[in-house]
mmCIF file of the N, C-alpha and C atoms, coordinates in Angstrom:
data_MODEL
# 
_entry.id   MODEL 
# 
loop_
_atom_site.group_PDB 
_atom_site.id 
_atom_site.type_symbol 
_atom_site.label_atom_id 
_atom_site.label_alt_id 
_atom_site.label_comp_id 
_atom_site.label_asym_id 
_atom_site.label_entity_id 
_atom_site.label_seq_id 
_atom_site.pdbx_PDB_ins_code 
_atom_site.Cartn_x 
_atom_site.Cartn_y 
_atom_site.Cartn_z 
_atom_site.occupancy 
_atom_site.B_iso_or_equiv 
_atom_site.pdbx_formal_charge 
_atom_site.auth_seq_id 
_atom_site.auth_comp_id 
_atom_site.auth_asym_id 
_atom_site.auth_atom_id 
_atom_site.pdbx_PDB_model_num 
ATOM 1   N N  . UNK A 1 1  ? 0.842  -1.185 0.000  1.00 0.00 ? 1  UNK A N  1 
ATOM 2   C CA . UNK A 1 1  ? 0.000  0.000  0.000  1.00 0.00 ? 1  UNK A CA 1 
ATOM 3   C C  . UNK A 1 1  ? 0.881  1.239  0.000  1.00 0.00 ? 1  UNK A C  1 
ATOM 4   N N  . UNK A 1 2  ? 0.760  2.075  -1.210 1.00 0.00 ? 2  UNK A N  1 
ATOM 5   C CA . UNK A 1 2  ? 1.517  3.138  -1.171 1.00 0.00 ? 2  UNK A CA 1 
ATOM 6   C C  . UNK A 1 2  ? 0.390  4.399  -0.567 1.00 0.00 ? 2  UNK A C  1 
ATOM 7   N N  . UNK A 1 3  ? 1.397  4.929  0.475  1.00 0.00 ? 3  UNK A N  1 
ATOM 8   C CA . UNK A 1 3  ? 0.699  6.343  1.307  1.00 0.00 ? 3  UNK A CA 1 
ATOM 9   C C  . UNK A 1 3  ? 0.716  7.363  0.435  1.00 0.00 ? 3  UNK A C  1 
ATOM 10  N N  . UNK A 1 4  ? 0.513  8.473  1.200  1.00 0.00 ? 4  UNK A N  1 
ATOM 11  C CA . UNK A 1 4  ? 0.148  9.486  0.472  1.00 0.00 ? 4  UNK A CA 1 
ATOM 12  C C  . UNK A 1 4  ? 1.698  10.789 0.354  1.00 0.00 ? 4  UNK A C  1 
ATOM 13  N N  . UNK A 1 5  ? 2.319  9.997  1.248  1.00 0.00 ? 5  UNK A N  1 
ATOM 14  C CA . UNK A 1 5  ? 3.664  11.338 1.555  1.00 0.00 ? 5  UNK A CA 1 
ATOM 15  C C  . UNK A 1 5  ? 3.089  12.392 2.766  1.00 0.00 ? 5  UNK A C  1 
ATOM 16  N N  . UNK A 1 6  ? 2.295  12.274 3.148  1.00 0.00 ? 6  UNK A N  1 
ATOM 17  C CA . UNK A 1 6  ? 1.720  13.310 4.078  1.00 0.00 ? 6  UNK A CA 1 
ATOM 18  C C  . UNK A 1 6  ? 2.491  13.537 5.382  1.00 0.00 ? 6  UNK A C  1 
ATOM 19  N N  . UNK A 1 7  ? 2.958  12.017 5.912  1.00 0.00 ? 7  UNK A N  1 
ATOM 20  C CA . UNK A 1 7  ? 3.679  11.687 7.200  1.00 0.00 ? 7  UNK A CA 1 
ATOM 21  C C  . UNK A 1 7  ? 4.952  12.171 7.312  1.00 0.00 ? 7  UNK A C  1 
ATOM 22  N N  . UNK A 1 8  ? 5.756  12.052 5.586  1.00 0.00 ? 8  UNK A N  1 
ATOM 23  C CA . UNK A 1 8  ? 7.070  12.560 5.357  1.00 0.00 ? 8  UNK A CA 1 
ATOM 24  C C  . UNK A 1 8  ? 7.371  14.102 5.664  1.00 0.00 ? 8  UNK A C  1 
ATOM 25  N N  . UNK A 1 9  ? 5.905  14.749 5.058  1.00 0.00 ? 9  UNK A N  1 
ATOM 26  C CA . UNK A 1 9  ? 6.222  16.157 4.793  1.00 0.00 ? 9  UNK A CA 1 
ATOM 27  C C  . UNK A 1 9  ? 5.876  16.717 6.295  1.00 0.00 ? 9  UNK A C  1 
ATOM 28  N N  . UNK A 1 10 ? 5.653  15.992 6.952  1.00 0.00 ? 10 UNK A N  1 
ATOM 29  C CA . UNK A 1 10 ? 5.301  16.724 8.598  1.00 0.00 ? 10 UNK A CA 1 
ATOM 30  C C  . UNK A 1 10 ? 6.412  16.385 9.247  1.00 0.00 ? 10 UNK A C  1 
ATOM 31  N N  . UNK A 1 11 ? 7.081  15.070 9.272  1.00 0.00 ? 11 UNK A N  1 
ATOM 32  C CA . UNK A 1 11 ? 8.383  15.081 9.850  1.00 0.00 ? 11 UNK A CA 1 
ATOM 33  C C  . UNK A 1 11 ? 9.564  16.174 9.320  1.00 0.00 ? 11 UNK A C  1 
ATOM 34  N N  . UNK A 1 12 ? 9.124  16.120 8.429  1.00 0.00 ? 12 UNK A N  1 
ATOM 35  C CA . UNK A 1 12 ? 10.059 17.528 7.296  1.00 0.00 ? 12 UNK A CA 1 
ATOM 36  C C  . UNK A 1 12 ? 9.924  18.891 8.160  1.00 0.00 ? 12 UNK A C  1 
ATOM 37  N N  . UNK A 1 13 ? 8.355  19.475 8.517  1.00 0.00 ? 13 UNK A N  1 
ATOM 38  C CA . UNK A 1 13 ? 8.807  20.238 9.221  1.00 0.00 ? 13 UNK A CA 1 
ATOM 39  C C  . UNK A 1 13 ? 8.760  20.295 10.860 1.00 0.00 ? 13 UNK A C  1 
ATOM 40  N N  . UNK A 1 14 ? 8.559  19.231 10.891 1.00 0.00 ? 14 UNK A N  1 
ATOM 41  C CA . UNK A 1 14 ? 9.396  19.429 12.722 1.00 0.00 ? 14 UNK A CA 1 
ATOM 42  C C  . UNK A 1 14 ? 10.290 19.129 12.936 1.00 0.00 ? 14 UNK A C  1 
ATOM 43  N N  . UNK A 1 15 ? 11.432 18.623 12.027 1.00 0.00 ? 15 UNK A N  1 
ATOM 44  C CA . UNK A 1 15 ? 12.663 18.416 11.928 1.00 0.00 ? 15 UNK A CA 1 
ATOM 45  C C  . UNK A 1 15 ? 13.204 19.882 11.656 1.00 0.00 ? 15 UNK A C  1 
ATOM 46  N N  . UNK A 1 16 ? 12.667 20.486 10.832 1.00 0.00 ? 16 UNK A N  1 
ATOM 47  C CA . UNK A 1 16 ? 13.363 21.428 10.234 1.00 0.00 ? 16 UNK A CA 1 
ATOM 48  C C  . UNK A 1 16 ? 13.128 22.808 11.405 1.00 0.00 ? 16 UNK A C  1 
ATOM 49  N N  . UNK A 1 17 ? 11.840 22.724 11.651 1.00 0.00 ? 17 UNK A N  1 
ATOM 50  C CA . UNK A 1 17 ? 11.283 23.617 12.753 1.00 0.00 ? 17 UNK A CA 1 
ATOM 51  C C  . UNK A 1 17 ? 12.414 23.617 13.972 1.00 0.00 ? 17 UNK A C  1 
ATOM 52  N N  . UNK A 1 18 ? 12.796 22.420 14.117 1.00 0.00 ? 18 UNK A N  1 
ATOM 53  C CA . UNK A 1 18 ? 13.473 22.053 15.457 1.00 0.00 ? 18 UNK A CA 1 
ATOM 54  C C  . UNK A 1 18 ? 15.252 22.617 15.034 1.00 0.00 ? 18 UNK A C  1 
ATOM 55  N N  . UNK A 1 19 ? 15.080 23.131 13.594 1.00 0.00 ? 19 UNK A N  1 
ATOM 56  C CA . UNK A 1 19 ? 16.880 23.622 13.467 1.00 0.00 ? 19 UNK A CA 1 
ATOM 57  C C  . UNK A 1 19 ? 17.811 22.467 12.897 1.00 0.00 ? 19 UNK A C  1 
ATOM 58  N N  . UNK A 1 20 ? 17.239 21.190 12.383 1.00 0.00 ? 20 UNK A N  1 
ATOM 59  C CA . UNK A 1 20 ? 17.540 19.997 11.914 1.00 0.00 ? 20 UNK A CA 1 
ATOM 60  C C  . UNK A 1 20 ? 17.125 19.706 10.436 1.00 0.00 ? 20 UNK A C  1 
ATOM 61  N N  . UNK A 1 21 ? 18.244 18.380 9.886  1.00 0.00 ? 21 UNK A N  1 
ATOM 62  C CA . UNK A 1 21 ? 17.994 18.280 8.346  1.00 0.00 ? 21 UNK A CA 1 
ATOM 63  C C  . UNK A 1 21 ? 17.423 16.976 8.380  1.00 0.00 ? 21 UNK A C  1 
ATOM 64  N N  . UNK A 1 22 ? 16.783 16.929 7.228  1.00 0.00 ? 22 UNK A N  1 
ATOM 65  C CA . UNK A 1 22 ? 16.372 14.943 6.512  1.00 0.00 ? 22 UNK A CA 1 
ATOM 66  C C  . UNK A 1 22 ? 16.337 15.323 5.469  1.00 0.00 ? 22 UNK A C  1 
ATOM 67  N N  . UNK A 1 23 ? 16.670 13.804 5.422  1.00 0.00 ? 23 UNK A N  1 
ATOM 68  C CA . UNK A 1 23 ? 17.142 13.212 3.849  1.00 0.00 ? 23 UNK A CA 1 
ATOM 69  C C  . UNK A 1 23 ? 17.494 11.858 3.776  1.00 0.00 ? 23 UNK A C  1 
ATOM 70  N N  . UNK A 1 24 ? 17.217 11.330 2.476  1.00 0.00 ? 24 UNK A N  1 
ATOM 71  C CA . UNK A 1 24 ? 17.083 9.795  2.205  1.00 0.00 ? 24 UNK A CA 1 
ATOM 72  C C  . UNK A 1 24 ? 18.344 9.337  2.296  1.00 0.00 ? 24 UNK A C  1 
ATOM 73  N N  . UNK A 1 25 ? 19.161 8.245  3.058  1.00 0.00 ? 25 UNK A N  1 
ATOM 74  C CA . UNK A 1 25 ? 20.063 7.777  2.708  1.00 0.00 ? 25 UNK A CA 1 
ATOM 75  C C  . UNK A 1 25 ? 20.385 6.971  1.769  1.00 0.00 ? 25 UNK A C  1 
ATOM 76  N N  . UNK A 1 26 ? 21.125 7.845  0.711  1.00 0.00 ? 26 UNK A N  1 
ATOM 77  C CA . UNK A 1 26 ? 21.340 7.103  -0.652 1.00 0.00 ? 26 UNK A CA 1 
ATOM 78  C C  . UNK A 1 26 ? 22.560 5.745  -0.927 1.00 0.00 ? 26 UNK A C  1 
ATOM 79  N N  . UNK A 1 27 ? 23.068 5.720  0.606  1.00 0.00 ? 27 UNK A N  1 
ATOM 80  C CA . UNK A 1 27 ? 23.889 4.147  0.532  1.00 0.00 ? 27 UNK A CA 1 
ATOM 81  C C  . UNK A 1 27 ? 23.226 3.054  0.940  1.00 0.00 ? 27 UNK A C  1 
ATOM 82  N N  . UNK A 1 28 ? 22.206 3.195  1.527  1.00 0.00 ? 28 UNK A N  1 
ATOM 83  C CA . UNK A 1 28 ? 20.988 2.362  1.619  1.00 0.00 ? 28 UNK A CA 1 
ATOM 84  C C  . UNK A 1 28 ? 20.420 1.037  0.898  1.00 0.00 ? 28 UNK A C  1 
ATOM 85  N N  . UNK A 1 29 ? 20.544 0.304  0.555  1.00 0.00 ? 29 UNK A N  1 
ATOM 86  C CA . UNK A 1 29 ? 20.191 -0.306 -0.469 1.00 0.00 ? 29 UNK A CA 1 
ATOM 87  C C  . UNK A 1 29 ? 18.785 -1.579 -0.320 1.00 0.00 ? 29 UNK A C  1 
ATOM 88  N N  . UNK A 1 30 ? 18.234 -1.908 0.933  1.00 0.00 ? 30 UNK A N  1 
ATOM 89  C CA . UNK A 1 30 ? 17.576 -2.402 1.322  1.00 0.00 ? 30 UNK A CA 1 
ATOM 90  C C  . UNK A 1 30 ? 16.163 -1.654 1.975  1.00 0.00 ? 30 UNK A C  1 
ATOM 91  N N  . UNK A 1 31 ? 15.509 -1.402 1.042  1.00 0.00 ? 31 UNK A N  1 
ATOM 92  C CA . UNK A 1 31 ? 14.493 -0.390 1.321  1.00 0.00 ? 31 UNK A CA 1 
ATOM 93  C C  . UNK A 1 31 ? 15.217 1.157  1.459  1.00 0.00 ? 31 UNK A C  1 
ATOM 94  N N  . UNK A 1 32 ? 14.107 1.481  1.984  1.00 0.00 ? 32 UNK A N  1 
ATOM 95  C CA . UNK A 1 32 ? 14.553 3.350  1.996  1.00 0.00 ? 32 UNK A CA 1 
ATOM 96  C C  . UNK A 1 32 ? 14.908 3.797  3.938  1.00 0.00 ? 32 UNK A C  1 
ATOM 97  N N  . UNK A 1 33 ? 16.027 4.419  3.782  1.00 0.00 ? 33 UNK A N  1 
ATOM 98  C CA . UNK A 1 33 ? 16.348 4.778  5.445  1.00 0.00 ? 33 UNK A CA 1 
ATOM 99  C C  . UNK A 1 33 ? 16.271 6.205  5.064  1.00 0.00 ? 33 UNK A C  1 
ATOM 100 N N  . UNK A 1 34 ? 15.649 6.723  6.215  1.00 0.00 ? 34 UNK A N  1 
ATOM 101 C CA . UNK A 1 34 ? 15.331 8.172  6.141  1.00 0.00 ? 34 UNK A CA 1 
ATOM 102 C C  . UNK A 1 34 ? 16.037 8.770  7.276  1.00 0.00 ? 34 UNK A C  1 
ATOM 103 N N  . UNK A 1 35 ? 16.929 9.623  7.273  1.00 0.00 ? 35 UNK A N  1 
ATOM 104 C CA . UNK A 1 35 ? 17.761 10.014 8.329  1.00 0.00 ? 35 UNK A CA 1 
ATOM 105 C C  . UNK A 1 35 ? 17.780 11.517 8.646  1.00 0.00 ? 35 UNK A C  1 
ATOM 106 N N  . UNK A 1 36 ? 17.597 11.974 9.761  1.00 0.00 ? 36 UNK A N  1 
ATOM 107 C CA . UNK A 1 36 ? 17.736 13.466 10.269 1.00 0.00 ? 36 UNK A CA 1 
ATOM 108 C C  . UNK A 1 36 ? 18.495 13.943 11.079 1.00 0.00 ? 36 UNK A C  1 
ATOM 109 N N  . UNK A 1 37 ? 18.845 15.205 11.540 1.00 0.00 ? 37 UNK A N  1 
ATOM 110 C CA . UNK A 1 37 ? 19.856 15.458 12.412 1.00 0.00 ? 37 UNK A CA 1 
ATOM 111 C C  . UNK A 1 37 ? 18.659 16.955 13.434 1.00 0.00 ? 37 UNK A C  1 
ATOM 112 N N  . UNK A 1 38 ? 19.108 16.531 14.505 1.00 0.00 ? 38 UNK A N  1 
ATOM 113 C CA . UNK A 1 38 ? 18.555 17.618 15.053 1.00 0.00 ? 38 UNK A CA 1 
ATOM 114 C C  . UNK A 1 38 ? 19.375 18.618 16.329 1.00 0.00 ? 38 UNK A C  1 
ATOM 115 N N  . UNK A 1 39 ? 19.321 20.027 15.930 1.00 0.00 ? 39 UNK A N  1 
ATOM 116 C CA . UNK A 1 39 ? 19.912 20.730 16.995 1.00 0.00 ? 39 UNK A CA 1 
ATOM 117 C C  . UNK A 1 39 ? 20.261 20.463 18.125 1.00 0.00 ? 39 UNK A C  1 
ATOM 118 N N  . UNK A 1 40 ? 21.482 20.955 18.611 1.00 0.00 ? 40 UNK A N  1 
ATOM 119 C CA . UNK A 1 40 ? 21.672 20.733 20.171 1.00 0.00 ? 40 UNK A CA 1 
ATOM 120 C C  . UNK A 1 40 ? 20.988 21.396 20.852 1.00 0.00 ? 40 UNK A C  1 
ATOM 121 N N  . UNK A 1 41 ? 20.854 22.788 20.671 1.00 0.00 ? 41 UNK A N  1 
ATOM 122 C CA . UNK A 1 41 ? 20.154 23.660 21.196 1.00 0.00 ? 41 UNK A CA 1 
ATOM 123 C C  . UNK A 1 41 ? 18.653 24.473 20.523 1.00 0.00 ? 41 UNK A C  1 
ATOM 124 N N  . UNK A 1 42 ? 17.551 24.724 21.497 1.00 0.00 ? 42 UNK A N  1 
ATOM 125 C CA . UNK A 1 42 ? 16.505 25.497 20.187 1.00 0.00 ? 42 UNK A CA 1 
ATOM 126 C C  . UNK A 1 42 ? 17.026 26.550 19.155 1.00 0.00 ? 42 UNK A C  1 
ATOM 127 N N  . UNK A 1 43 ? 16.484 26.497 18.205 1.00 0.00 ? 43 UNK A N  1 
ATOM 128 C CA . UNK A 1 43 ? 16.775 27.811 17.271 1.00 0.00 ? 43 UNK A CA 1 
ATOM 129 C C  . UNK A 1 43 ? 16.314 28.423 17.792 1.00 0.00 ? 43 UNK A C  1 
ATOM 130 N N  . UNK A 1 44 ? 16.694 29.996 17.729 1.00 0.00 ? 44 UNK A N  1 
ATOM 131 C CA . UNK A 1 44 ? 16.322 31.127 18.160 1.00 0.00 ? 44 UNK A CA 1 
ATOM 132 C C  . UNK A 1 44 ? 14.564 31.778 17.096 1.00 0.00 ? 44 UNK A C  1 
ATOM 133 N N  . UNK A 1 45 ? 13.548 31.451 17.925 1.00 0.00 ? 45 UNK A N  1 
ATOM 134 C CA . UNK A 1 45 ? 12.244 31.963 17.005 1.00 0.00 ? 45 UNK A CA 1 
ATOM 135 C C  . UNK A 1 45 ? 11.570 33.152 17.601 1.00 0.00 ? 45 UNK A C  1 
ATOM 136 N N  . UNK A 1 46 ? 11.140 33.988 16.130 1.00 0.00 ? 46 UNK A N  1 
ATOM 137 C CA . UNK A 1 46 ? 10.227 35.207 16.579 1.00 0.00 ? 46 UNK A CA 1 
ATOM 138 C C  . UNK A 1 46 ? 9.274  34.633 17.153 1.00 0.00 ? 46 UNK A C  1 
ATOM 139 N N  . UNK A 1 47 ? 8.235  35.550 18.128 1.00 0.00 ? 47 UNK A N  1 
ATOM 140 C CA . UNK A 1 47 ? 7.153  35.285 18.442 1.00 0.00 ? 47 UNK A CA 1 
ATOM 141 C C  . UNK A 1 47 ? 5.852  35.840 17.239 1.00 0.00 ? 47 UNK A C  1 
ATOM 142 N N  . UNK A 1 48 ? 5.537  35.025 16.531 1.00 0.00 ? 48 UNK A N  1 
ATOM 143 C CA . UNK A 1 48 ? 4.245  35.387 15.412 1.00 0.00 ? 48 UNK A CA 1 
ATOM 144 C C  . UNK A 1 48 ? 3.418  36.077 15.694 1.00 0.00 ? 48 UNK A C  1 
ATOM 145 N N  . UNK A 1 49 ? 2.722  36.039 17.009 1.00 0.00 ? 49 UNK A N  1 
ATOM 146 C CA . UNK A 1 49 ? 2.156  36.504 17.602 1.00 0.00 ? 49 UNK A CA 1 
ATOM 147 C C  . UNK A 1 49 ? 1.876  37.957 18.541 1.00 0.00 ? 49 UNK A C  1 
ATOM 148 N N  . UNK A 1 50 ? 3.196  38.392 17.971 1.00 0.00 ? 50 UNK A N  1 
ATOM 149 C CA . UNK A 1 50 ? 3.564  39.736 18.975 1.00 0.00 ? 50 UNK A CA 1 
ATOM 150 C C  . UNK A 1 50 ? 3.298  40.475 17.489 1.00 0.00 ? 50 UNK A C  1 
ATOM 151 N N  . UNK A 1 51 ? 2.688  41.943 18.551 1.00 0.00 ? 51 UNK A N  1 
ATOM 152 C CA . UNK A 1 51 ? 2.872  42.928 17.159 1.00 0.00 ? 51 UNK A CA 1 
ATOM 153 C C  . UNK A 1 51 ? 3.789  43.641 16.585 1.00 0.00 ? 51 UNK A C  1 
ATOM 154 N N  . UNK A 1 52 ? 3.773  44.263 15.155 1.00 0.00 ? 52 UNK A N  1 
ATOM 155 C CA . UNK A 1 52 ? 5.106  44.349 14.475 1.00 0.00 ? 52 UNK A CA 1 
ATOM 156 C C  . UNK A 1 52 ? 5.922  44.931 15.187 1.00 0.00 ? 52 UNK A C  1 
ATOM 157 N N  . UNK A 1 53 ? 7.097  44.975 15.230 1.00 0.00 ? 53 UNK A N  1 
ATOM 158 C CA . UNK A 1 53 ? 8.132  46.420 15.695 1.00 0.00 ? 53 UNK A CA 1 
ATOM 159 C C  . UNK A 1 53 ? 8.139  47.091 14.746 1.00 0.00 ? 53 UNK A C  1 
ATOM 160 N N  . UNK A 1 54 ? 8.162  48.536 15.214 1.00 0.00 ? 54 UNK A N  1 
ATOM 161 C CA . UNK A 1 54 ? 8.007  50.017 14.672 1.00 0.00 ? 54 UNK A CA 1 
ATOM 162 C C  . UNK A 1 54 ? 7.911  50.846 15.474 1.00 0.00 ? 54 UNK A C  1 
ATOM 163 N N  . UNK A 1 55 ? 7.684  52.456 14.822 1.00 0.00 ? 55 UNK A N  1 
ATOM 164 C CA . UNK A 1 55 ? 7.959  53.803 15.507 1.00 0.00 ? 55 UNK A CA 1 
ATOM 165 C C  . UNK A 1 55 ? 6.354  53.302 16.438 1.00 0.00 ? 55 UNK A C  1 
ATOM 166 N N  . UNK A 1 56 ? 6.685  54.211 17.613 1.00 0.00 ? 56 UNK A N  1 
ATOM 167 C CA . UNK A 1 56 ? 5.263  53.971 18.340 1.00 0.00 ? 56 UNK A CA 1 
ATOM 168 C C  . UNK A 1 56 ? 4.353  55.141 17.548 1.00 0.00 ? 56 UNK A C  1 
ATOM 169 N N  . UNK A 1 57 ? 2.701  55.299 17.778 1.00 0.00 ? 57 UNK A N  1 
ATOM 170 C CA . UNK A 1 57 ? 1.997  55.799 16.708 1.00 0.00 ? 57 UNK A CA 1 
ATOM 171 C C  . UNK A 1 57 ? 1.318  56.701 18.122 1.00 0.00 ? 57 UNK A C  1 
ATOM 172 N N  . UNK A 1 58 ? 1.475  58.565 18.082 1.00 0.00 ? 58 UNK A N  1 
ATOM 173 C CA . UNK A 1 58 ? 0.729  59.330 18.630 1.00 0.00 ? 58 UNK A CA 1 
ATOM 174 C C  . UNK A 1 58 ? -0.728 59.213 18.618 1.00 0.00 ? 58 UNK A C  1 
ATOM 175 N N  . UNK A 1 59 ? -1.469 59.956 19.512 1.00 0.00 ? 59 UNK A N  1 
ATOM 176 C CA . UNK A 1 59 ? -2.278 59.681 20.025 1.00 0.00 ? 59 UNK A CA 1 
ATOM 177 C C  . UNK A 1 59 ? -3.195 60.073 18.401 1.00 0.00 ? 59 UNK A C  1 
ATOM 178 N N  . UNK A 1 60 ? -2.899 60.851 17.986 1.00 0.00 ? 60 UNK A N  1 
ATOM 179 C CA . UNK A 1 60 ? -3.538 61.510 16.875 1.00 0.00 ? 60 UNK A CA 1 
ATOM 180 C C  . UNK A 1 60 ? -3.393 60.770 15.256 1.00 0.00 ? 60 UNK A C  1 
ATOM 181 N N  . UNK A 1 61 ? -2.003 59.910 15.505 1.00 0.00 ? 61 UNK A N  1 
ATOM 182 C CA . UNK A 1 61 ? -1.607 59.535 14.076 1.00 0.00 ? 61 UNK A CA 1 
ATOM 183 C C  . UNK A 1 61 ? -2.023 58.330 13.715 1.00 0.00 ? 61 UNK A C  1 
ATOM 184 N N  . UNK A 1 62 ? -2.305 58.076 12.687 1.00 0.00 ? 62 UNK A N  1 
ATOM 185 C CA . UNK A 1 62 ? -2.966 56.763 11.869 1.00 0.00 ? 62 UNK A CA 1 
ATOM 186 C C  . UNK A 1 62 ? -1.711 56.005 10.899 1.00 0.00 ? 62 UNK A C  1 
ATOM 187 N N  . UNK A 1 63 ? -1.954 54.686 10.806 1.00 0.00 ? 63 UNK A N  1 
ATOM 188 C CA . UNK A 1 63 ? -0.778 54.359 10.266 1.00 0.00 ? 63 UNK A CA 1 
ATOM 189 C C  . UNK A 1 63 ? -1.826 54.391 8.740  1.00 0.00 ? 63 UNK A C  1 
ATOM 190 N N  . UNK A 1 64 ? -0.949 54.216 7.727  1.00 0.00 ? 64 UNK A N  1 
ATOM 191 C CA . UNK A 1 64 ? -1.279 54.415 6.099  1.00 0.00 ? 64 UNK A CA 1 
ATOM 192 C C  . UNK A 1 64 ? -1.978 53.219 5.668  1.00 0.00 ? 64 UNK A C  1 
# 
């Protein structure tokens, strides 16, 4: 039963999320080995959620 790739592409990014690589090992020769490496330490991430940085906006001024 061939999947859909869906499982691959999510390990893809929490590997990658986490500051780490994957990729197929191409000396492999007995099926497919899928191998990753992951940070020692967290990557350094913005918070998405915070609002932009910029000039602060007077009581009177509107941004454009």
């Amino acid at each position: 039963y061939h999947g859909s790739g869906i499982g691959l592409a999510m390990c893809k990014k929490i590997v990658e999320f986490h500051g780490g690589t994957i990729a197929i090992d191409p000396d492999h020769t007995d099926g497919t080995r899928i191998t990753f490496t992951l940070a020692t330490a967290p990557p350094e991430t913005a918070d998405h959620h915070a609002a932009p940085a910029g000039p602060a906006l007077d009581s009177g001024e509107r941004k454009p």
